[in-house]
N, C-alpha and C positions, 0 to 999 in steps of 0.2 A: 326228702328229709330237710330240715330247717335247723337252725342252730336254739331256736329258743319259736318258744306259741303263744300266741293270747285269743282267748273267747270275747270278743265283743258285743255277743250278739244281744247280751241282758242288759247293756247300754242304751241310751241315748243320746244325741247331738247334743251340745258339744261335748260329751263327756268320751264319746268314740274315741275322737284322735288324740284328747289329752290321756286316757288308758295307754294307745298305741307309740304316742312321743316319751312318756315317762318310759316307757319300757325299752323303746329303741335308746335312750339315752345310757340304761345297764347296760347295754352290749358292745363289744368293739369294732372297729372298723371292719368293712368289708363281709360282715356275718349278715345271714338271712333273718328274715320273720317271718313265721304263717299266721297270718290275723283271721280266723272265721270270724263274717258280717254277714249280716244281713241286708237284703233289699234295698233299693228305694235310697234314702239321704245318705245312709254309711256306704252305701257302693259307687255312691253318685263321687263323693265327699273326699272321702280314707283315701282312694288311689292318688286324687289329682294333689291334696296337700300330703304325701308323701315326695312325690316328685318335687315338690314347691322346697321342700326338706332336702331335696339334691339325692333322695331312693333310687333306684332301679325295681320296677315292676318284672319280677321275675317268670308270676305266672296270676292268673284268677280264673276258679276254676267250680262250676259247681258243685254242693255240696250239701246236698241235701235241698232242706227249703233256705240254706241258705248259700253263701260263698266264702272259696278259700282262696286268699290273695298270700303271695309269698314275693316280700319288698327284699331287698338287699341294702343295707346300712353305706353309704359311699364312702370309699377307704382305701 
C-alpha cells in the first residue's frame, strides 16, 4: 500500500517525470508513491532521476505489460 498513485503509462518522455515531480511535490515528507510505467525510456528514466531527487526506490515490480515502482519521498 502507498500513500498516494499516479498512472503514467498514457505519458510520454519528458512529460513522465514532470507528472511524477509535480505530484511528489503534493506529498509530505517521508510518504511513498506507486507510479505504473511502462517499458523501455520510463523504466530506464523515472527510477534513476527519482534517486537524482534524493527518493528511496522501495520496490519495482511487474505489472501487467507494464511496471509498478513505489519511490519514498526523503524526510
Amino acid at each position: 500500500m502507498t500513500d498516494a498513485f499516479i498512472d503514467i503509462t498514457g505519458e510520454v518522455c519528458p512529460l513522465t517525470f514532470v507528472r511524477v515531480k509535480l505530484k511528489l511535490e503534493t506529498m509530505a515528507a517521508g510518504t511513498t508513491l506507486g507510479i505504473r510505467l511502462n517499458p523501455g525510456e520510463p523504466l530506464d528514466n523515472i527510477p534513476r532521476s527519482l534517486q537524482e531527487e534524493g527518493c528511496r526506490i522501495v520496490s519495482l515490480t511487474p505489472d501487467g505489460e507494464a511496471f509498478l515502482l513505489v519511490a519514498a519521498k526523503p524526510g
